[in-house]
PAZAPA-4460 file (N, C-alpha, C; in steps of 0.05 Angstrom, whole numbers, plus 32768, in hexadecimal, padded with zeros to 4 digits):
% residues 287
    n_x    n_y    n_z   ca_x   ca_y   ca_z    c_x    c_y    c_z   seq   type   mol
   7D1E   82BD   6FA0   7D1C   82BF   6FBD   7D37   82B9   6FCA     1      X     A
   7D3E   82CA   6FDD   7D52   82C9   6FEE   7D56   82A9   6FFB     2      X     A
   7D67   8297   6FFD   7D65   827C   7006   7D6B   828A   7026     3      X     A
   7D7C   829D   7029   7D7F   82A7   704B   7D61   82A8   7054     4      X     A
   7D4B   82AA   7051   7D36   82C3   7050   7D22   82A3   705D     5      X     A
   7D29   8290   704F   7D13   827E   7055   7D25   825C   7055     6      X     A
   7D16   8245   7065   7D25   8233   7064   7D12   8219   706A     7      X     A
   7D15   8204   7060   7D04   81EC   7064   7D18   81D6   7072     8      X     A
   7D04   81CC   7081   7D11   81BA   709D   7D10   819E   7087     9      X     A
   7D2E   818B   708B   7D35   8177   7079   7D27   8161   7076    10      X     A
   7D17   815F   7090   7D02   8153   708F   7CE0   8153   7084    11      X     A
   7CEA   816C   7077   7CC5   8178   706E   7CBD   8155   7057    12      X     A
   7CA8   815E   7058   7C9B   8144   7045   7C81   8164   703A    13      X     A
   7C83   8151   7018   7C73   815C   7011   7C50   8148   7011    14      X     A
   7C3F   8157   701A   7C27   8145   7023   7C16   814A   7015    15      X     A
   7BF8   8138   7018   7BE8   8136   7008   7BD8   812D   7016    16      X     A
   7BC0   811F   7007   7BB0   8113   701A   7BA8   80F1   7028    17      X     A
   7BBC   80EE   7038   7BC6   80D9   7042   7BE1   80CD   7033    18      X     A
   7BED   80E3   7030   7C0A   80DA   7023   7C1E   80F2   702D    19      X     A
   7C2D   80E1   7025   7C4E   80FD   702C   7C5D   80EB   7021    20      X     A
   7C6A   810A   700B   7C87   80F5   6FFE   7CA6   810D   7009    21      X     A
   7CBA   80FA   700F   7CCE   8101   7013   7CDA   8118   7002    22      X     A
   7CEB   8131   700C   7CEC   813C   6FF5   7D18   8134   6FF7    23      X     A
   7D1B   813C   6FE4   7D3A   813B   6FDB   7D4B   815E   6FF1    24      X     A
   7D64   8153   6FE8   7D7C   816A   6FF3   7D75   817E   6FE7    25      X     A
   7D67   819A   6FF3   7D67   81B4   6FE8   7D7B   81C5   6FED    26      X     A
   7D84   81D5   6FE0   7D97   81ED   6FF1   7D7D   8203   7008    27      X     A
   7D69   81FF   6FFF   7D60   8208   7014   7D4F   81FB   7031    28      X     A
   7D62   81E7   7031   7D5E   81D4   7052   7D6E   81E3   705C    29      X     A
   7D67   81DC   707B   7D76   81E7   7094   7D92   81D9   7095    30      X     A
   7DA5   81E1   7098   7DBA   81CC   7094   7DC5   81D6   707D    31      X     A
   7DC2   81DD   7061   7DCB   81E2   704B   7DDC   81FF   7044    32      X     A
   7DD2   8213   7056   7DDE   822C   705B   7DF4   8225   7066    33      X     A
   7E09   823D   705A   7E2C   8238   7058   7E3D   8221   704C    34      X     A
   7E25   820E   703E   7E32   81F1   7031   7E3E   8206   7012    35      X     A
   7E53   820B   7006   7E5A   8216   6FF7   7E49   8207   6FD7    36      X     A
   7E4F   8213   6FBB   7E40   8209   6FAA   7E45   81F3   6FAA    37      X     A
   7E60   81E8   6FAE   7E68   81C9   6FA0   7E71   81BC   6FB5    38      X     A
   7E58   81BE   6FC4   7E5F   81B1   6FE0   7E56   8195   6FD8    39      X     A
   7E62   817F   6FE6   7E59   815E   6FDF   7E3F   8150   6FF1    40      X     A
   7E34   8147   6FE2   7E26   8136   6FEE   7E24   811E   7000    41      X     A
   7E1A   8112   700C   7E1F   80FE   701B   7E2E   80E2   7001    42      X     A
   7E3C   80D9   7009   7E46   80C0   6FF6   7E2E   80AF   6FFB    43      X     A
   7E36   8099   6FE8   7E1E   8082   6FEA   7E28   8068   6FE6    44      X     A
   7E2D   8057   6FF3   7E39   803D   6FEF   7E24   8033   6FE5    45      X     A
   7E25   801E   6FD3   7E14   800E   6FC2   7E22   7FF0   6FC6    46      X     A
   7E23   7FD5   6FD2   7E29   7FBD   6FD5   7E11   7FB1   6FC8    47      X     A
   7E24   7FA4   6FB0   7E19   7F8C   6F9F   7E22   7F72   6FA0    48      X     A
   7E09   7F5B   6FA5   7E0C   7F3E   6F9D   7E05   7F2C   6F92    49      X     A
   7E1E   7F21   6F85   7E15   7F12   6F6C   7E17   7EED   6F71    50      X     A
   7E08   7EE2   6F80   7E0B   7EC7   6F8F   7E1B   7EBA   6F81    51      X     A
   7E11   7EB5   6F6B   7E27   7EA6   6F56   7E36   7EB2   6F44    52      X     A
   7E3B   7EC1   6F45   7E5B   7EC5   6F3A   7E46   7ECE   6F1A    53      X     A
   7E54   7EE0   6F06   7E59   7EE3   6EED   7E73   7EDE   6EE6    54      X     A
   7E64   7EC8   6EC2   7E7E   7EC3   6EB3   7E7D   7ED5   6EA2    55      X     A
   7E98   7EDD   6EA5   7EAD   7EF0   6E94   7EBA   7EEA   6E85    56      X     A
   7EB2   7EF4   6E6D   7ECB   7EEC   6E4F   7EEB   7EE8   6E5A    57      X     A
   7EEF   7EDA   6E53   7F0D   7ED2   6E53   7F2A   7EEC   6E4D    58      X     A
   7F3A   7EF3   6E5A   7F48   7F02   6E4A   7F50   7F0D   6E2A    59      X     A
   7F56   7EF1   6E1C   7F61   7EE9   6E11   7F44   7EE4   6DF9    60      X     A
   7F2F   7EE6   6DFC   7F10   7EDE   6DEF   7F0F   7EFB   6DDF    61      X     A
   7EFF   7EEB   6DC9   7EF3   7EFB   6DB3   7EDD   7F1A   6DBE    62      X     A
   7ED6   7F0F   6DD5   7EC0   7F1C   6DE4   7ECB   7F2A   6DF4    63      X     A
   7EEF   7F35   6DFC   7EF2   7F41   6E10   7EE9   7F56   6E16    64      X     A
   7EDB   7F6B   6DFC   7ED2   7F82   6E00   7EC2   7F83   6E19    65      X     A
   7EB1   7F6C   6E1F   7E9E   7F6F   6E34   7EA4   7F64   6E4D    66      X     A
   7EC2   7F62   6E4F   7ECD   7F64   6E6D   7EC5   7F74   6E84    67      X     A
   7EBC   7F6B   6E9B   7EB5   7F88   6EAA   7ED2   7F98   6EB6    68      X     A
   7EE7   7F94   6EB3   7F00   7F9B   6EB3   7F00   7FAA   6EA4    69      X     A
   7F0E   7FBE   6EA7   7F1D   7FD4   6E8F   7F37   7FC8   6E89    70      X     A
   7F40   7FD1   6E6E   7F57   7FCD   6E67   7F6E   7FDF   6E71    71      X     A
   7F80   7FD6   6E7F   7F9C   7FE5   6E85   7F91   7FF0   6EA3    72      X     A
   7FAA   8004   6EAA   7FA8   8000   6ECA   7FB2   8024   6EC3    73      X     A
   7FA6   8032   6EE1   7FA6   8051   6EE0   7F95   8056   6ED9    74      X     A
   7F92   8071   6ED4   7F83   8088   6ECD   7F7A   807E   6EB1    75      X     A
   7F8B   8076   6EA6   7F8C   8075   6E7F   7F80   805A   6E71    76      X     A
   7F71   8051   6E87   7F6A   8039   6E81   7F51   8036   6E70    77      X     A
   7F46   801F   6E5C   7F3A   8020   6E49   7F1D   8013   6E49    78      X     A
   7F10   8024   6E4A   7EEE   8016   6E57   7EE6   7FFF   6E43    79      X     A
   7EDC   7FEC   6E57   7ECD   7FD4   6E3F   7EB1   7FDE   6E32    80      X     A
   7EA8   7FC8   6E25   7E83   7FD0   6E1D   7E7C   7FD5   6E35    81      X     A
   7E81   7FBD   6E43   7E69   7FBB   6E5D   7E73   7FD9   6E6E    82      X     A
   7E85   7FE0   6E72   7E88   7FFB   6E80   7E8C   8015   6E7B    83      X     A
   7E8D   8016   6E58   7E86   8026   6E4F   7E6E   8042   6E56    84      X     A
   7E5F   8033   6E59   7E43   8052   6E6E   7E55   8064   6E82    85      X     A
   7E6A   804E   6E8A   7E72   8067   6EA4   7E92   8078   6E9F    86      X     A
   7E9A   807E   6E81   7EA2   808A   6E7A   7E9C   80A4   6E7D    87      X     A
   7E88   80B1   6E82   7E8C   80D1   6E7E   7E8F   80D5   6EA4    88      X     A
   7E90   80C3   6EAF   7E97   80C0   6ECE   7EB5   80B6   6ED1    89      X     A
   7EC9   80BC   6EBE   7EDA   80B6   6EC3   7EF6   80B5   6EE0    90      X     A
   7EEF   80CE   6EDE   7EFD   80DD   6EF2   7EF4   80DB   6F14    91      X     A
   7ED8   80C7   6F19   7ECF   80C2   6F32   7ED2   80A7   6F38    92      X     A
   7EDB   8098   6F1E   7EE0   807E   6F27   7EFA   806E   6F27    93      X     A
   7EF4   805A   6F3E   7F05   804D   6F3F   7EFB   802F   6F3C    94      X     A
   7F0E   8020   6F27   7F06   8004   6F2D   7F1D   7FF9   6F38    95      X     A
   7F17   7FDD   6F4E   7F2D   7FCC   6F5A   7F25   7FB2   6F48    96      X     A
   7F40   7F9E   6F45   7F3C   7F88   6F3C   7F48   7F7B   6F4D    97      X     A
   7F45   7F62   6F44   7F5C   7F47   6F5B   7F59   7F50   6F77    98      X     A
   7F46   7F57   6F7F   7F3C   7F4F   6F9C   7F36   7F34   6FA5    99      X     A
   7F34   7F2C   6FBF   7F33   7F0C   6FCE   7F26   7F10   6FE7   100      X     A
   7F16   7F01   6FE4   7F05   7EFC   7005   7F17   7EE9   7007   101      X     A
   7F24   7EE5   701C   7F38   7EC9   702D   7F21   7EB2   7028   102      X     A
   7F18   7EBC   7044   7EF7   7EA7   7057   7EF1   7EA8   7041   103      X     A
   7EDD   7EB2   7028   7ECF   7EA4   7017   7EDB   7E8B   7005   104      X     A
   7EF9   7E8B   700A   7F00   7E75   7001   7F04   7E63   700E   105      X     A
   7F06   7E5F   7029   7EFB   7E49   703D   7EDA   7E3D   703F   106      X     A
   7EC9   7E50   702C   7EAA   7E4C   702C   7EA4   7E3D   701A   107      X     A
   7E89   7E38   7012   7E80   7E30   6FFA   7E81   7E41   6FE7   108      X     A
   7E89   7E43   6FCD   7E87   7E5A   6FB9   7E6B   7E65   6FBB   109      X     A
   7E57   7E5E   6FBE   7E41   7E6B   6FB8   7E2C   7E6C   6FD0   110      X     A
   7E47   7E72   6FEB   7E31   7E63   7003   7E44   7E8A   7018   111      X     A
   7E4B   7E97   7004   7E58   7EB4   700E   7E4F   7ECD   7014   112      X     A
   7E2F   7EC9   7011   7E24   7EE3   700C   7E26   7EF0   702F   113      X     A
   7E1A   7EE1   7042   7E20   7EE6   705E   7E3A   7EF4   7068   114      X     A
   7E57   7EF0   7053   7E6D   7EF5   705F   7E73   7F08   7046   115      X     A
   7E5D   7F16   7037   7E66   7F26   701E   7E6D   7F40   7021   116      X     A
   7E6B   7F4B   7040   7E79   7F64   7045   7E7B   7F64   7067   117      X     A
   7E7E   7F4C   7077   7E85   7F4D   708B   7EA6   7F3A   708E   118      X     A
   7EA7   7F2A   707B   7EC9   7F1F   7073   7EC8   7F08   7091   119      X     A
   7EB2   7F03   7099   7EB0   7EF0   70AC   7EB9   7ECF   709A   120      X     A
   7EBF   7EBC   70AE   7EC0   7EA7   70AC   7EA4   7E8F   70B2   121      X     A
   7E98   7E84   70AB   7E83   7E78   70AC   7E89   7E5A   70A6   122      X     A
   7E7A   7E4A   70BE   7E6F   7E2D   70AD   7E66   7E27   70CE   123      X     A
   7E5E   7E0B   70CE   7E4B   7DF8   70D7   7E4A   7E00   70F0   124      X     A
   7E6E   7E05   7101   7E70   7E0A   7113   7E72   7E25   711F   125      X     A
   7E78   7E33   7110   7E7C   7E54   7111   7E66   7E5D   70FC   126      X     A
   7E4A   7E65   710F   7E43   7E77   70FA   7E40   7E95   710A   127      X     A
   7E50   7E9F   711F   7E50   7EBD   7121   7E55   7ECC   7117   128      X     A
   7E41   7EDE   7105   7E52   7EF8   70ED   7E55   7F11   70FD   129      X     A
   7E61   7F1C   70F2   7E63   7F44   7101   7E5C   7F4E   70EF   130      X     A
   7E5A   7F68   70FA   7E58   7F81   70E7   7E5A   7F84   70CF   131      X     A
   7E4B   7F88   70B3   7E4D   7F8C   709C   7E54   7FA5   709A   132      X     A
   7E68   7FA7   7080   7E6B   7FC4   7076   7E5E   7FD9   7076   133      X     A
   7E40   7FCE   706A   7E2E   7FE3   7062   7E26   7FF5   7079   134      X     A
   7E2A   7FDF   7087   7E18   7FE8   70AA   7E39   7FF8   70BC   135      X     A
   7E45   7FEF   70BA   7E63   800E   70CB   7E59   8025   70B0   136      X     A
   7E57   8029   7099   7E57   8038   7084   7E3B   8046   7093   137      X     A
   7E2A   8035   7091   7E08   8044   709E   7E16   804F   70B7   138      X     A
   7E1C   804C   70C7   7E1E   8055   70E7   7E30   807A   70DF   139      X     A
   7E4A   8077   70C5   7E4E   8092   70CC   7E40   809D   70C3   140      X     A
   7E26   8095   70AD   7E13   80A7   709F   7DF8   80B5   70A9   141      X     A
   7E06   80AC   70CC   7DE1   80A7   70D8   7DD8   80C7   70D0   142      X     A
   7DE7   80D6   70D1   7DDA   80FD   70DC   7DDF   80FF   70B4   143      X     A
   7DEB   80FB   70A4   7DF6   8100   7083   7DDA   80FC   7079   144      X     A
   7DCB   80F2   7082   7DAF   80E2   7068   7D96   80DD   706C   145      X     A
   7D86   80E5   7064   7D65   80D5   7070   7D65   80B5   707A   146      X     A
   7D6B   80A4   7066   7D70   808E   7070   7D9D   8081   706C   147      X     A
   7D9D   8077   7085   7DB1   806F   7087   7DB8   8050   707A   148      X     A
   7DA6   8047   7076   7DA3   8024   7066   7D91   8027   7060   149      X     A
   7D98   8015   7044   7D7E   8001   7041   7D84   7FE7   702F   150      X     A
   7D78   7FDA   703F   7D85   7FB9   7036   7D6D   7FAA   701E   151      X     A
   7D73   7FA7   7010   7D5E   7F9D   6FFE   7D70   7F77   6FEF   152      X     A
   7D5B   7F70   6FE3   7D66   7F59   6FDA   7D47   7F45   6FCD   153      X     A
   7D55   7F37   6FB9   7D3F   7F2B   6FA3   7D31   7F1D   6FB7   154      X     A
   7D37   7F11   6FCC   7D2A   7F00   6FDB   7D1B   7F0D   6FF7   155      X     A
   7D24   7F18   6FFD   7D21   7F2D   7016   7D23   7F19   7030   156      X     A
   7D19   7F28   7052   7D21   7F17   7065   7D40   7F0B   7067   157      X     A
   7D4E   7EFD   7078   7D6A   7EFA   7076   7D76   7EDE   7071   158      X     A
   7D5C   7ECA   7070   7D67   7EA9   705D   7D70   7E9F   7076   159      X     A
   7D87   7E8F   707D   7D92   7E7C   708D   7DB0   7E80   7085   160      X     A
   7DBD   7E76   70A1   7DE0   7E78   7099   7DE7   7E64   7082   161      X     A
   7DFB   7E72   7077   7E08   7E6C   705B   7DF0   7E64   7047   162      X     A
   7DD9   7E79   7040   7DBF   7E7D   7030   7DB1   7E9D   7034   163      X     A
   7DC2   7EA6   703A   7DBA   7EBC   7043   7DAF   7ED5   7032   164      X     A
   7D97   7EDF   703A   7D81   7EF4   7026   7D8F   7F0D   7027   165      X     A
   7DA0   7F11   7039   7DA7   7F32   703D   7DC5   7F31   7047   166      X     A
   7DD1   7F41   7039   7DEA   7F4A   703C   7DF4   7F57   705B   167      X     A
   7DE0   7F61   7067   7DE4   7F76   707C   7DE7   7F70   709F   168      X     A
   7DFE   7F6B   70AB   7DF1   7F66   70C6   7DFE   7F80   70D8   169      X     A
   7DEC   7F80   70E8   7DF5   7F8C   70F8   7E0E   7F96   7111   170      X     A
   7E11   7FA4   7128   7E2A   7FA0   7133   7E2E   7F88   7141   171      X     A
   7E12   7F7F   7149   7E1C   7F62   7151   7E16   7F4A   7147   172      X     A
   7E16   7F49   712B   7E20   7F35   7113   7E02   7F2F   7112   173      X     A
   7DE8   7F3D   7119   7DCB   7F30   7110   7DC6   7F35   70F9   174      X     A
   7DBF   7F29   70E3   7DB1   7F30   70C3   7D9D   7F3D   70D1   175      X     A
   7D9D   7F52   70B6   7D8B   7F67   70B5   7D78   7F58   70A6   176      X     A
   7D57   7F5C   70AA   7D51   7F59   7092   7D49   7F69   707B   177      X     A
   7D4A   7F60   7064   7D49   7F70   704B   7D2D   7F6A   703D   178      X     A
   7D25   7F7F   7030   7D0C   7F8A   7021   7D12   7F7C   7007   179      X     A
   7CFD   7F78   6FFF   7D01   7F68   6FE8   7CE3   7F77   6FD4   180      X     A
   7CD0   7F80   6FE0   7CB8   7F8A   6FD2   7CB9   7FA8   6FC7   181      X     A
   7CB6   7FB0   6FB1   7CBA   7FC7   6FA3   7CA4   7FD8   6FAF   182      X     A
   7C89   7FD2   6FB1   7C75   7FE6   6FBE   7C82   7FEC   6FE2   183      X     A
   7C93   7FD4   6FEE   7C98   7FE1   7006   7CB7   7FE9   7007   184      X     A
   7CC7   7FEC   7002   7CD8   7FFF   6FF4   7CCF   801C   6FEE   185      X     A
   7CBE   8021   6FDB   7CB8   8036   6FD1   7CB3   8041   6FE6   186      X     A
   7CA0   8038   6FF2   7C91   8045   700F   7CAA   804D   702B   187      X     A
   7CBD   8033   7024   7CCB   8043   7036   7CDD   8059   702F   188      X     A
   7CDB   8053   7014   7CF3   8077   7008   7CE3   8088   700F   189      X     A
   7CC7   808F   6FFC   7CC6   80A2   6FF5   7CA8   80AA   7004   190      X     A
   7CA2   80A0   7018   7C8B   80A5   702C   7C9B   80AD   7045   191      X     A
   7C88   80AE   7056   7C8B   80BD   7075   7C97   80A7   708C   192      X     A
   7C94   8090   7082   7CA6   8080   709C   7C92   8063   709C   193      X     A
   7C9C   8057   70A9   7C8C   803A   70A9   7C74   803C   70B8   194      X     A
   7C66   804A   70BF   7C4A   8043   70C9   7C31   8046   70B4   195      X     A
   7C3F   805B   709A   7C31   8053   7089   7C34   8041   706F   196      X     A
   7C40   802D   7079   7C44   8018   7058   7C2C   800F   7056   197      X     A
   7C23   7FFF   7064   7C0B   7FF7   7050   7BEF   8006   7049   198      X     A
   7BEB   8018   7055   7BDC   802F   7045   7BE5   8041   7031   199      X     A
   7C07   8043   7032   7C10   8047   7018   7C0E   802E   6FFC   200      X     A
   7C18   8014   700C   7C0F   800C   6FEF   7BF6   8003   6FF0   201      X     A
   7BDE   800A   6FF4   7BC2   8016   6FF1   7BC6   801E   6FE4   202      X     A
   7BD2   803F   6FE0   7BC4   8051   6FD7   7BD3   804D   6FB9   203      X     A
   7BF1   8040   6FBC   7BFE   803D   6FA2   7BF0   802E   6F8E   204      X     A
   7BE8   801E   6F9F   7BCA   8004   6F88   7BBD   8012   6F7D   205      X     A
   7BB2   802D   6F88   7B9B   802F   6F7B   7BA8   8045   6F5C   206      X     A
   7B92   8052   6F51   7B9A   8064   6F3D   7B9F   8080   6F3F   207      X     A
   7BA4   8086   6F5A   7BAE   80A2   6F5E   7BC7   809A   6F69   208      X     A
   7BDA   80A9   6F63   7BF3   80A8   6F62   7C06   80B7   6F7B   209      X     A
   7C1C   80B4   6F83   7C23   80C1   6FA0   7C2A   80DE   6F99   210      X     A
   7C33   80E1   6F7F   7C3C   80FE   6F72   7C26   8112   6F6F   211      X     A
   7C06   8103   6F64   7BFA   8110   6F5E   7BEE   811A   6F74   212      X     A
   7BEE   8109   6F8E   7BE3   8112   6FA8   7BED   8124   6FAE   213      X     A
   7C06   8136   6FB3   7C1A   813F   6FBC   7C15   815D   6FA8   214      X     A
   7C10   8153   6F90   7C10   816C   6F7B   7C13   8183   6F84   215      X     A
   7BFA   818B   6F94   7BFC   81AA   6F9E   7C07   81B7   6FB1   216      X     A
   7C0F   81A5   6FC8   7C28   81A3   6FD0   7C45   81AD   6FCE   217      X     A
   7C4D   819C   6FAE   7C60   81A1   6FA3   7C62   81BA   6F97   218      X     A
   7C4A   81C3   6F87   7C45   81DC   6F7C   7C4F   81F8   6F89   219      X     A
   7C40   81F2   6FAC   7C49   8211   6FBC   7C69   820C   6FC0   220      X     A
   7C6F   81F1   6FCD   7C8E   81FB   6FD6   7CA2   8205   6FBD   221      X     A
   7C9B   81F7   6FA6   7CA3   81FC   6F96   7CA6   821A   6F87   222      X     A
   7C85   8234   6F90   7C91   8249   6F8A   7CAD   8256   6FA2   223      X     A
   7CAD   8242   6FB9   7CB6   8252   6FC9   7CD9   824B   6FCA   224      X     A
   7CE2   8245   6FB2   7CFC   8231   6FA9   7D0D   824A   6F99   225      X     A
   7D1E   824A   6F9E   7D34   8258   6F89   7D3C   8241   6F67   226      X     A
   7D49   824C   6F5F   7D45   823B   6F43   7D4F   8224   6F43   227      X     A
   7D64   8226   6F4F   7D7D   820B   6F4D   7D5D   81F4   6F5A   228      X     A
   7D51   81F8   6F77   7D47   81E0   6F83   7D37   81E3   6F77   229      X     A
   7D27   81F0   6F63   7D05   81E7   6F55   7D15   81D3   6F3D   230      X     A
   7D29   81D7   6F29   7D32   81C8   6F23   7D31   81A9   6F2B   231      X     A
   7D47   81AC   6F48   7D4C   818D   6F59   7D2D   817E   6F63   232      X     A
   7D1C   8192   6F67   7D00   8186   6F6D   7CFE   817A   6F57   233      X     A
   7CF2   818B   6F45   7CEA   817C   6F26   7CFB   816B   6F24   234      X     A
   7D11   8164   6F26   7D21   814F   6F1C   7D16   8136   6F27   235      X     A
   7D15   813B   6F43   7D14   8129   6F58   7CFC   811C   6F59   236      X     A
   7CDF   812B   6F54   7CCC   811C   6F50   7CC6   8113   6F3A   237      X     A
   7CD2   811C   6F1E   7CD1   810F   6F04   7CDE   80EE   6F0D   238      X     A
   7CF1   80EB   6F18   7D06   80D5   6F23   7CE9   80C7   6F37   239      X     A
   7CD6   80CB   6F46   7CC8   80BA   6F59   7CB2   80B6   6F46   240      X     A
   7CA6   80C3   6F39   7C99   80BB   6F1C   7C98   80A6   6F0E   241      X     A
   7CB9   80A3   6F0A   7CC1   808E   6EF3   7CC6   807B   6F09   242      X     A
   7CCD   807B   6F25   7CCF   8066   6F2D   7CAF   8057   6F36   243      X     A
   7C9D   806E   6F3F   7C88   8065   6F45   7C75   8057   6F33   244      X     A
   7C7B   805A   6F19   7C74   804A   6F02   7C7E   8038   6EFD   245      X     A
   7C93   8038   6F04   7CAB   801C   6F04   7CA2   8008   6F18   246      X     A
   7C9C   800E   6F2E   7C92   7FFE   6F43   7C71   7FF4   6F42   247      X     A
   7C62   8004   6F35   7C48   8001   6F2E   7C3F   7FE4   6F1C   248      X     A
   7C5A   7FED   6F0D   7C64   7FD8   6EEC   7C69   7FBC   6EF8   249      X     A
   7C75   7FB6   6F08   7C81   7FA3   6F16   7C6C   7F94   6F28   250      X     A
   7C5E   7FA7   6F35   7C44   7F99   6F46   7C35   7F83   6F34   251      X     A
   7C2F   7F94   6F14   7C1E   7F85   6F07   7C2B   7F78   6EF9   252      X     A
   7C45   7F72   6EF5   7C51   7F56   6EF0   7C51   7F45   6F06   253      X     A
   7C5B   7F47   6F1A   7C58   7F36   6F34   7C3D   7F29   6F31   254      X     A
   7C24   7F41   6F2E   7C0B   7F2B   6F3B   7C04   7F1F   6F19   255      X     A
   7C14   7F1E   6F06   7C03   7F14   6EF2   7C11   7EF9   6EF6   256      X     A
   7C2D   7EFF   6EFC   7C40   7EE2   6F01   7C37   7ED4   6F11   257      X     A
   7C26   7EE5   6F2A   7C1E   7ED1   6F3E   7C04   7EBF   6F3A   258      X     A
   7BF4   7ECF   6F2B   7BE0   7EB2   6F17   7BE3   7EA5   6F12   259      X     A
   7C00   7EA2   6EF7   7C0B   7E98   6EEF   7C16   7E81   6EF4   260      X     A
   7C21   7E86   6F19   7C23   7E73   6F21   7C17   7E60   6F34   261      X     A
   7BFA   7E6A   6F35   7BE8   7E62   6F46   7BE1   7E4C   6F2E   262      X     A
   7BD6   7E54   6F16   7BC8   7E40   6F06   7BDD   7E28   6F00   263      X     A
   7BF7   7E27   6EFF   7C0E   7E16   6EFD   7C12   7E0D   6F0A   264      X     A
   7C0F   7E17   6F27   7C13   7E0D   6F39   7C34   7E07   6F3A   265      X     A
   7C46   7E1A   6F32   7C63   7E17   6F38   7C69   7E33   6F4D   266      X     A
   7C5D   7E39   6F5C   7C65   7E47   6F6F   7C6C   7E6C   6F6B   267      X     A
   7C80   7E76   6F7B   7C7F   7E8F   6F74   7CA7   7E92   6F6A   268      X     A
   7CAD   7E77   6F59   7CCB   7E82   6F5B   7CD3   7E8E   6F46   269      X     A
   7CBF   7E9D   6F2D   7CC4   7EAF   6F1D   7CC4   7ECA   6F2A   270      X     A
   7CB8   7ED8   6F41   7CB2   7EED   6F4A   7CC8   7F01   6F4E   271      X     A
   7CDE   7EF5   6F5C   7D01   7F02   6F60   7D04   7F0B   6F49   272      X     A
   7D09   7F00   6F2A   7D0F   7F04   6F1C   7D0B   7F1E   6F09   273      X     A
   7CF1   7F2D   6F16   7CE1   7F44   6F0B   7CEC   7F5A   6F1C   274      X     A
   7CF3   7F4E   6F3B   7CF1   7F64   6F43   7D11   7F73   6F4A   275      X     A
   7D2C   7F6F   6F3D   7D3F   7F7F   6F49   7D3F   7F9D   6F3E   276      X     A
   7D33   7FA4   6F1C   7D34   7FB5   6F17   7D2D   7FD0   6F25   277      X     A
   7D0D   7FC9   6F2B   7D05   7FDA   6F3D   7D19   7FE6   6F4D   278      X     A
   7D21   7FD4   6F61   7D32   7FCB   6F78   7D4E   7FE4   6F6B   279      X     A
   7D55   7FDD   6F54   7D6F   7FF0   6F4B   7D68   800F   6F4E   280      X     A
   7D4B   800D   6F41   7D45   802C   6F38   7D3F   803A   6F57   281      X     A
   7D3B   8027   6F68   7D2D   8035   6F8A   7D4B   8041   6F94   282      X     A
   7D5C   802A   6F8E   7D6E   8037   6F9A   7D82   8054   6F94   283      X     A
   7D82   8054   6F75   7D8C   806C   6F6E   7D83   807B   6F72   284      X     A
   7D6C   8087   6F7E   7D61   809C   6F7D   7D5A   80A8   6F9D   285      X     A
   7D73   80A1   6FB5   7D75   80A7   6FCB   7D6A   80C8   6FD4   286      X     A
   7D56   80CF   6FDD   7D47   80E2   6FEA   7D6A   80F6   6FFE   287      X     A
***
């Protein structure tokens, strides 16, 4: 089929019965005509935090292989174990080393997450933050992407100054808050918008699945696809599949943990611990 001939609005959702899942970048969206073959995609900033710090083998240690540093400087430089995977991506990356937050060294070492991409100064008496990275980065992406953010974090909500749940504030220094639940995440990727989360995770509880709802759905647009996008479909929902099983997986560790800790009576502070994976796999798989 001619992609001139016919065209789907970027917003289509494929639907079902009380569901709609997001679909991915087709060459045949409105918008996609005249983008040449190797036209680029929207970039994607990814900001990671690690509260306490990882220790790193020593230079000079038996263990350097698993430096997250590469060896030597340029182009010609020599991947460790640990960064080894992103060798056949050679040519798109760049790593920086010996970077310095100033202010985080006026802070508590482990009291920085608030100032981990706004480079603000913080304590008792100053706690005004500005603008996070992610969020000037969201503002040029607003028209580039379905969603322009999304803030997630093991704890979710935004904690208290210098304890802070979420990386993200806004233009006038308010924490965002961040998602922390894998069933409402999912719902906000790969469903129709926030009025239906919790009848989406309804329907995710139960044993019919959001893909399988959608099935026939997927089926017609799908004869109506040139090859390249029946491909990127299939790819794309094989990818919400494995996440939607992934998130399914996770529910029933959560509520078995949460027995767990009902009968112990030690609370819910194993629960973070289950859930960043999810959390990784939601995010790679940007609609």
């Amino acid at each position: 089929m001619s992609m001139g001939s016919w065209r789907v609005n970027r917003r289509t959702f494929l639907r079902g019965t009380g569901v709609s899942l997001g679909l991915p970048w087709l060459e045949c969206m409105e918008g996609a005509a005249g983008q040449s073959a190797g036209a680029s995609f929207p970039a994607r900033l990814v900001a990671l935090y690690f509260g306490f710090g990882v220790a790193l083998p020593k230079p000079d240690s038996d263990e350097k292989r698993w430096r997250w540093f590469p060896e030597g400087t340029g182009f010609d430089y020599q991947f460790t174990e640990t960064l080894r995977p992103l060798e056949p991506h050679r040519e798109r990356l760049t790593i920086l080393g010996g970077l310095s937050h100033p202010n985080g060294r006026r802070m508590g070492a482990h009291d920085t997450g608030d100032t981990f991409l706004t480079a603000a100064f913080l304590n008792n008496k100053m706690l005004r933050n500005s603008i996070s990275l992610d969020q000037v980065a969201a503002q040029a992406a607003l028209d580039q992407t379905r969603f322009s953010s999304l803030v997630m974090s093991t704890d979710g909500g935004v904690g208290e100054p210098t304890r802070s749940s979420t990386l993200s504030y806004d233009d006038r220094g308010r924490p965002i808050p961040a998602l922390n639940q894998p069933q409402q995440i999912f719902d906000r990727f790969f469903g129709s918008g926030d009025a239906d989360f919790l009848a989406s995770g309804r329907r995710l509880r139960s044993a019919s699945s959001m893909l399988d709802q959608v099935l026939d759905d997927s089926r017609s647009l799908r004869r109506r696809l040139g090859v390249q996008d029946q491909d990127k479909l299939d790819e794309y929902l094989t990818s919400v599949r494995q996440i939607e099983q992934s998130v399914k997986r996770s529910q029933q560790l959560v509520h078995s943990v949460i027995l767990l800790n009902q009968m112990s009576q030690i609370g819910n502070r194993l629960t973070p611990h289950i859930r960043p994976q999810p959390l990784i796999e939601i995010r790679v798989q940007l609609p």
